[in-house]
DOVO-118888 format. One line per 5 residues: number of its first residue (from 1); their letters; for each residue x, y, z of C-alpha. Coordinates in steps of 0.02 Angstrom, whole numbers, plus 50000, padded with zeros to 5 digits. Layout:
<atoms>
NUM> a> X Y Z; ...;
</atoms>
This chain:
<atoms>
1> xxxxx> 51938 48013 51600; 52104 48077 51678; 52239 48111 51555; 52412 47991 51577; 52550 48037 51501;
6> xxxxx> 52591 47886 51328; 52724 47766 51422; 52607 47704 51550; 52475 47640 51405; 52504 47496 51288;
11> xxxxx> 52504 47585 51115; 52377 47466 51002; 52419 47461 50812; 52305 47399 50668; 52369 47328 50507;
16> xxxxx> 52256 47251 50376; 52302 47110 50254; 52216 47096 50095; 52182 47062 49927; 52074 47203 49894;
21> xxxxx> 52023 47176 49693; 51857 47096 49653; 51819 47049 49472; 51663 47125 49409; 51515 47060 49513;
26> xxxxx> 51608 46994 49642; 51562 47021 49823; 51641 46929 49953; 51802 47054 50048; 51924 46956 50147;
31> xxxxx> 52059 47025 50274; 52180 46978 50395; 52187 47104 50540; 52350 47097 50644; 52316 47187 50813;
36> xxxxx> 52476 47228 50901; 52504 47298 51096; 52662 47348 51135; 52740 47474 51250; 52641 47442 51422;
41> xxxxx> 52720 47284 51480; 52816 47316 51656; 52748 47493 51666; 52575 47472 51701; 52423 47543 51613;
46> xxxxx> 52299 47680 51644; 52200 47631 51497; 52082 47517 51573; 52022 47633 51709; 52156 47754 51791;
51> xxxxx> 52089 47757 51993; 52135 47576 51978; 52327 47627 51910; 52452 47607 52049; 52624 47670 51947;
56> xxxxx> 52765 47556 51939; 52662 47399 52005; 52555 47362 51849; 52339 47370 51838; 52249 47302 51998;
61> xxxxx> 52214 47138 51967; 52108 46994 52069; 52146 46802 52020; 52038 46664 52076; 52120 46460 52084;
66> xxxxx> 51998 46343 52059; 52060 46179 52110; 51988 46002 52082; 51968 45920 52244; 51860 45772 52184;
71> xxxxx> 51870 45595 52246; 51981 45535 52059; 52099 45665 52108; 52179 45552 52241; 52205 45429 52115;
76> xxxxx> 52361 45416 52089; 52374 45499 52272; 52533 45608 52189; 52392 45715 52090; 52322 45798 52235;
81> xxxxx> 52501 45832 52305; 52566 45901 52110; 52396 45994 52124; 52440 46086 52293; 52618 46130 52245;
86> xxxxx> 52540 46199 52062; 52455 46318 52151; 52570 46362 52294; 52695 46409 52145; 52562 46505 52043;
91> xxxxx> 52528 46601 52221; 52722 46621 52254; 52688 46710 52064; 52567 46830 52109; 52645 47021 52098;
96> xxxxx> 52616 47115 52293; 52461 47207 52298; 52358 47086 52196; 52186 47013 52244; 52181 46823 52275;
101> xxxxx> 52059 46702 52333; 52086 46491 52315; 51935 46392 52288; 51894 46201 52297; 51806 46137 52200;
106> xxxxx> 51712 45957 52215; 51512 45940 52158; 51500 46107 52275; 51629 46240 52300; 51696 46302 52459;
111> xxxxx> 51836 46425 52479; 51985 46355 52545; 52072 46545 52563; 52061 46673 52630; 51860 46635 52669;
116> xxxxx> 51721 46736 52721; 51658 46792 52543; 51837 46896 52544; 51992 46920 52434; 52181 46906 52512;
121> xxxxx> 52291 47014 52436; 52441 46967 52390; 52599 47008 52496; 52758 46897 52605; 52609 46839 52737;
126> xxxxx> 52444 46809 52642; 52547 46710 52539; 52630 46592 52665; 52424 46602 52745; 52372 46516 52567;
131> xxxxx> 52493 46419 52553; 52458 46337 52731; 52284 46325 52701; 52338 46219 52532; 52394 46105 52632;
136> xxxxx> 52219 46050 52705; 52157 46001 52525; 52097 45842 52527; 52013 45738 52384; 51822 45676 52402;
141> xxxxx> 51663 45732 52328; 51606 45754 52129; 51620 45873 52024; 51505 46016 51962; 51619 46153 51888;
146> xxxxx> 51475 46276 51852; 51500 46305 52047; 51670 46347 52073; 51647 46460 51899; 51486 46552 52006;
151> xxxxx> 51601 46571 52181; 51758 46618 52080; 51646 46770 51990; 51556 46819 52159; 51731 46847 52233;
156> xxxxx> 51840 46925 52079; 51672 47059 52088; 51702 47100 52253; 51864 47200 52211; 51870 47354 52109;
161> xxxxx> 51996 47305 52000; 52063 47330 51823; 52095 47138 51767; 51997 46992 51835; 52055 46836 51810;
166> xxxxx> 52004 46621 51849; 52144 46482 51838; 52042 46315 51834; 52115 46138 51857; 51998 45986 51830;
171> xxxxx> 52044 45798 51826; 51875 45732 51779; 51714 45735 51691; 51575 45878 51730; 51474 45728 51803;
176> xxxxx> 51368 45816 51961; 51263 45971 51855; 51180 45957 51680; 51289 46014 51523; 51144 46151 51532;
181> xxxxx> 51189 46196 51696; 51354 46249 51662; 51334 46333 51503; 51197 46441 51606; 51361 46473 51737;
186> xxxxx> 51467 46514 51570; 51338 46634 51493; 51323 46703 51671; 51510 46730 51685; 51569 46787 51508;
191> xxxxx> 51626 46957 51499; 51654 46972 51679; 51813 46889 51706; 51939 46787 51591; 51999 46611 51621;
196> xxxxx> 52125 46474 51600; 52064 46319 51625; 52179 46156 51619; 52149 45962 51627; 52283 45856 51737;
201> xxxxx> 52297 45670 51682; 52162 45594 51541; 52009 45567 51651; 51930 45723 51571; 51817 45787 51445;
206> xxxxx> 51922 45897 51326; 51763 45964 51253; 51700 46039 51423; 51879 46114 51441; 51913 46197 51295;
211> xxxxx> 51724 46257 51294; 51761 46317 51468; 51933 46421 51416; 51832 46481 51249; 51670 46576 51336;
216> xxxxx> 51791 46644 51454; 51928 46705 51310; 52080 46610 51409; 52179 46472 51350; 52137 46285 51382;
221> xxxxx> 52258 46142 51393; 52318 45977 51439; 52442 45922 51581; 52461 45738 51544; 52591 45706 51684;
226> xxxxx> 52528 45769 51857; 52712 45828 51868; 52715 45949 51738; 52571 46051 51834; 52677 46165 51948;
231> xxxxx> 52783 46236 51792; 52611 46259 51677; 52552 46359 51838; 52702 46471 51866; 52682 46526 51668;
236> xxxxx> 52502 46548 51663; 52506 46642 51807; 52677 46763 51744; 52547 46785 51600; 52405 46844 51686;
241> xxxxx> 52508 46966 51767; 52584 47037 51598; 52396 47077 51574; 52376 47289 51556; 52215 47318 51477;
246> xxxxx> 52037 47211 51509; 51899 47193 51387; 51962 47246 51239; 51821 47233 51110; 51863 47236 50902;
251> xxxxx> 51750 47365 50827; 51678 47322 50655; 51597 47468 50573; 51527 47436 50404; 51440 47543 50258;
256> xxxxx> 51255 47503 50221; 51203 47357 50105; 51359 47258 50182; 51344 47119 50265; 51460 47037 50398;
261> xxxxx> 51485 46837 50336; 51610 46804 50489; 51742 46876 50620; 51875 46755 50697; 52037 46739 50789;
266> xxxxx> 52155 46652 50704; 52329 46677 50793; 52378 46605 50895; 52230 46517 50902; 52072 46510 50811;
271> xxxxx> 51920 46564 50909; 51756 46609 50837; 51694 46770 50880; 51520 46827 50742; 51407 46734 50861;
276> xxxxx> 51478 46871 51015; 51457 47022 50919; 51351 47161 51017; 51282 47300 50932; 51385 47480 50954;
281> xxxxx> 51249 47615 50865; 51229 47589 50651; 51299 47477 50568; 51439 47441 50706; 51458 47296 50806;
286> xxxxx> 51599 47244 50954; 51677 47071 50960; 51758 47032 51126; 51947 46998 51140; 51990 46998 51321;
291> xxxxx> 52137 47052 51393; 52289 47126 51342; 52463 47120 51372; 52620 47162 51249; 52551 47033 51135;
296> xxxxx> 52480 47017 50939; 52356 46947 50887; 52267 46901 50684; 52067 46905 50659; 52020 46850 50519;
301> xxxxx> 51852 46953 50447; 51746 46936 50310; 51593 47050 50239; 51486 47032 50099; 51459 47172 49981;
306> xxxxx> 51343 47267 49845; 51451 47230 49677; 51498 47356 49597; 51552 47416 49415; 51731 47416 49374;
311> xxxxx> 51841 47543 49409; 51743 47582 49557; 51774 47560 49757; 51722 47569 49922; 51777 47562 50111;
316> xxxxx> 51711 47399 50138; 51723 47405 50326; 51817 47504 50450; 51883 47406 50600; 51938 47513 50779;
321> xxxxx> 51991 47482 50961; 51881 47511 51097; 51832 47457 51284; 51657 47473 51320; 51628 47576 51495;
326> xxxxx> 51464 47579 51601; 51330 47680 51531; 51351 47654 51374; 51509 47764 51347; 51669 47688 51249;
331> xxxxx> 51848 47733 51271; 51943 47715 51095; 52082 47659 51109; 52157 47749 50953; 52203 47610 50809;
336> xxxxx> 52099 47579 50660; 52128 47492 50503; 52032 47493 50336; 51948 47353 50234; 51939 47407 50066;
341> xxxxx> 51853 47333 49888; 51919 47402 49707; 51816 47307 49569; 51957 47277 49426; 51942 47188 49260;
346> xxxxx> 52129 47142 49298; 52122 46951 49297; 52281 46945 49367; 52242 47049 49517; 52055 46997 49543;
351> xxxxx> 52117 46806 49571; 52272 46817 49670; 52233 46752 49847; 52329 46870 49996; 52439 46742 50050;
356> xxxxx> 52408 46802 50231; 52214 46761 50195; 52252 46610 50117; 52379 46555 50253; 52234 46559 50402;
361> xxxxx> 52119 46493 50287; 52215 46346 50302; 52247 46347 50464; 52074 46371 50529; 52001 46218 50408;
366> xxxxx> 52155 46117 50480; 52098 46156 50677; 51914 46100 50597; 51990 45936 50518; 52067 45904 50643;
371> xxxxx> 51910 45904 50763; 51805 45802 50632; 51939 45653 50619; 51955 45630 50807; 51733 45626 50808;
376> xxxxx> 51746 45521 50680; 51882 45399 50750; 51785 45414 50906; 51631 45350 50803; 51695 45194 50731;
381> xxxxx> 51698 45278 50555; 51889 45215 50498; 51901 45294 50338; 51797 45461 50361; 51942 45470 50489;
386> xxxxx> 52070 45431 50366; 52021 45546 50246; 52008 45704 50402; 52173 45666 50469; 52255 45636 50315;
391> xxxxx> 52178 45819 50233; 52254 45890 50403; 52432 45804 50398; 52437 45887 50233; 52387 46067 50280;
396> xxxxx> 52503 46046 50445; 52641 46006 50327; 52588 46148 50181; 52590 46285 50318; 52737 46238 50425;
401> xxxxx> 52643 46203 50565; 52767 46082 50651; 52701 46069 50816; 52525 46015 50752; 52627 45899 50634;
406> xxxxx> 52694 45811 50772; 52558 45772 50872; 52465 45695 50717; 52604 45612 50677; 52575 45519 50863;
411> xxxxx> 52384 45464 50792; 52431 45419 50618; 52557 45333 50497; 52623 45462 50396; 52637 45401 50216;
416> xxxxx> 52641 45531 50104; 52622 45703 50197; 52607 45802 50030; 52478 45720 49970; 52383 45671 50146;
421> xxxxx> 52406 45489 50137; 52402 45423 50296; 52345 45265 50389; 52253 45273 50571; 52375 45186 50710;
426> xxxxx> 52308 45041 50775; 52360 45101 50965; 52339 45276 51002; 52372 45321 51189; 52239 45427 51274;
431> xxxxx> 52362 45580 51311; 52409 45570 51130; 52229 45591 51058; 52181 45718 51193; 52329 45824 51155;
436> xxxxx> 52302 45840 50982; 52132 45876 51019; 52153 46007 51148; 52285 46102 51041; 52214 46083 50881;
441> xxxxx> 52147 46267 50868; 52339 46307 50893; 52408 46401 50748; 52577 46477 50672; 52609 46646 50585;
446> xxx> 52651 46679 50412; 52817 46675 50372; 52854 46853 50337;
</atoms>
């Protein structure tokens, strides 16, 4: 590994939150780890593998736009058109130099540019090429999105780059390949490239979406209004290419005897990551995070272990930076942070709740709420709905969570948001509901 000199690579920091005093016999350790990248930003970063570095332009990067070119996406005929100039304006985003291909995507996926099994890359002409070639898109055919995932991963391999990333637009329901079918092209795909994926209008399944956006560690949302499509484009695509360092993996290290209950993302969303771990030698496991740009980030973990006499404690698991390389070898990426447990007969201390821990606590029941009450409303089942949506008006409300607030407040009556009285509305439009579905792993900071 060649040395760089410190400004071209994001600095990572660790900081732990916790309560770290257990009563006698207790067990359970929980922290809130804040991880923090700063310092790569316009410079460009060596970290992730420096032959790929180009200095002053930022990591090589390839970016693959899938586009929904099914039959429903000519109804209303402006979606196609709002579709088109989306992704002309996330192409007119792309930085020079970067790899690009365009695929559409109906129950088969084709590539609509540059073709051949190639990637473009970016500059004045290949851009003007793509966006000429947009212009052919027409709707007509199904859809069977574990395709354009397969073509989009085939292509972003092709390049040896540092960041590979998907943008994904769909309109409708995974309808042309089994549920099994894609979660096979999901599996296939994880780990090798991220992805955004984003549903236009109300014709879709926000299930599939977010699922999508979650085994691929992007973000998912939804563009109600056709119209709104070209500005969500231009942003996702600005973020992609504040991206510096790829697969970033959360190393848990923990003592023997311990156990690890769970390891999440929290902010700003809440993702679960225990079920992703992959072993890293004894005792250690990595949890996949993605990419990076000057960004922070909270994980929420959890461990289980041997209880102790008072007065006595132990690191109760050690948690580092590192991106896995080929072979085996790891490149540490120089940030750790300490999970501790101190067994106290201090009443005081033993029961006081880190209000960081406490905070996401919240806020990860509230995304789960959330979920349950819109099932449940879906179901028939009035007051199990009630009862859901009231619990998560309450902890929206508790935690300052105003944007999550607002879009229940579009679902229910708001009676009594202390207390979580609400009453279901008797109308609820579609883009309402899916909103508040799509966004409900969304979540805010502590208030520092």
């Amino acid at each position: 590994m060649a040395n760089f000199s410190k400004s071209n690579v994001p600095q990572f920091s660790v900081d732990v939150y916790q309560n770290e005093y257990l009563p006698e016999g207790g067990a359970e350790v929980n922290a809130i780890v804040t991880v923090t990248a700063t310092g790569g930003g316009t410079i460009g970063s060596a970290v992730a593998a420096p032959h790929l570095y180009s200095p002053g332009q930022g990591p090589s990067a390839a970016v693959a736009l899938m586009v929904d070119c099914s039959g429903s996406m000519d109804y209303p005929p402006t979606k196609m058109r709002n579709a088109r100039d989306a992704t002309a304006a996330a192409i007119d985003t792309l930085r020079d130099g970067v790899h690009f291909a365009v695929i559409g995507g109906t129950h088969v996926a084709k590539e609509v540019y540059p073709g051949g099994g190639r990637l473009a890359v970016a500059d004045g002409t290949t851009r003007d090429q793509a966006k000429q070639a947009l212009r052919k898109l027409s709707a007509g055919g199904g859809t069977a999105i574990g395709t354009w995932l397969r073509l989009a991963d085939r292509l972003l391999s092709s390049a040896d780059v540092a960041i590979r990333h998907g943008i994904l637009l769909t309109d409708g329901r995974n309808e042309h390949e089994s549920p099994e079918d894609l979660k096979a092209a999901l599996d296939a795909c994880a780990g090798r490239f991220t992805c955004d994926a984003r549903g236009v209008g109300t014709d879709w399944e926000v299930k599939e979406v977010t699922a999508i956006a979650s085994a691929l560690l992007g973000s998912a949302d939804i563009v109600a209004d056709p119209a709104g499509l070209a500005a969500d484009f231009t942003q996702m695509m600005e973020t992609a290419m504040g991206k510096e360092v790829a697969d970033v993996a959360l190393r848990l290290w923990t003592p023997v005897g311990t156990t690890v209950k769970f390891v999440k993302q929290v902010a700003p969303t809440v993702e679960e990551l225990t079920d992703r771990r992959t072993e890293a030698g004894p005792r250690a496991g990595d949890y996949p995070t993605g990419s990076w740009g000057d960004e922070s980030r909270d994980y929420h973990v959890c461990v289980e272990v041997p209880p102790a006499g008072i007065g006595q404690e132990m690191l109760a698991a050690r948690v580092s930076l590192v991106i896995p390389e080929p072979g085996g070898s790891v490149q540490n990426l120089g940030a750790q942070g300490l999970v501790r447990a101190v067994w106290t007969d201090d009443m005081a201390a033993s029961t006081s709740i880190n209000p960081q821990v406490a905070h996401y606590t919240g806020q990860a029941e509230l995304a789960q709420v959330i979920q349950q009450g819109l099932d449940l409303r879906k179901a028939g089942d009035i007051d199990g709905a009630t009862a859901k949506l009231g619990r998560a008006v309450q902890l929206a409300g508790a935690s300052g969570n105003a944007d999550t607030a607002k879009l229940l407040a579009k679902v229910v009556d708001v009676v009594d948001a202390a207390a979580g009285t609400v009453r279901l509305k008797a109308k609820v439009e579609e883009a309402d509901e899916m909103t508040l579905e799509t966004r409900s792993t969304k979540t805010v900071r502590v208030k520092k």
